[in-house]
N, C-alpha and C positions, 0 to 999 in steps of 0.2 A: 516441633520440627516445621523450619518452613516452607511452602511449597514448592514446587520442585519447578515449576513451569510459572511466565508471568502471566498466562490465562487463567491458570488453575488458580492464583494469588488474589487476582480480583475478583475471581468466582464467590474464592472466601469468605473475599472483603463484602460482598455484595450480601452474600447471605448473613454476614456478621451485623450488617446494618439493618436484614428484616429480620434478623433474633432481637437486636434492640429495638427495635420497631412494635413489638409482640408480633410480628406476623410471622406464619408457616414457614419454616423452612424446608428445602430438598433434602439437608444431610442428616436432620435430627442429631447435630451434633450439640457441646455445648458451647457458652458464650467465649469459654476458657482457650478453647480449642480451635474456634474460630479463628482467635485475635493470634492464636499460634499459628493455624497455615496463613490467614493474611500478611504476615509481619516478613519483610526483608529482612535477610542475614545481611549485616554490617559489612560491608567492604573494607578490610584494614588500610589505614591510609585516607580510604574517602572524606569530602567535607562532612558529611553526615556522623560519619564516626570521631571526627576532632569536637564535637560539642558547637554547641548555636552560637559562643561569640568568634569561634572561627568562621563558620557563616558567613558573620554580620560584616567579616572584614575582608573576606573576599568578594561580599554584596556590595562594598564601598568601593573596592579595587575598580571592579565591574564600571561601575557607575564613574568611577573619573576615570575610566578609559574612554567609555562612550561620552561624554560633555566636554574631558578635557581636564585638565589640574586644577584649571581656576575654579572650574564648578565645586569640584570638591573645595578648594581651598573655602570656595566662599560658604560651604553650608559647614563646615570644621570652625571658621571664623563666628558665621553668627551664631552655633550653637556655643561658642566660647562666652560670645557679648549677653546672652538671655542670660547664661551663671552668673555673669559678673553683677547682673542688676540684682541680683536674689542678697547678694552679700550686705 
């Protein structure tokens, strides 16, 4: 289950990193248990929830909104021309 509050989540996460750590924790919980109150319930819809090459294409969007189309164009073009030398 995961944590109900986003203080309590990093509280988690915090202790989750001195379980791995080997050092003492507050909750004496286990490692198992940890990574469950640490962990976000997925937001249906969100990018997070559509997988990492959704991501990746909205990290692109992003990024030719802020430089402009051409930026983009031009790093879609030379990642084109590196493939083409492999052939």
């Amino acid at each position: 289950m995961p944590s109900v509050t986003e203080r309590e989540r990093r509280f988690m996460g915090a202790e989750l990193a001195r379980k791995r750590a080997g050092k003492p924790t507050r909750t004496g919980m286990s490692e198992e248990q940890l990574r469950d109150f640490a962990s976000k319930k997925a937001i249906p819809g969100s990018p997070a929830s559509r997988g990492r090459e959704h991501g990746r294409r909205l990290a692109l969007a992003a990024y030719s909104r802020r430089k402009g189309a051409s930026a983009a164009h031009r790093s879609t073009a030379a990642r084109k021309s590196a493939h083409a030398g492999r052939k």
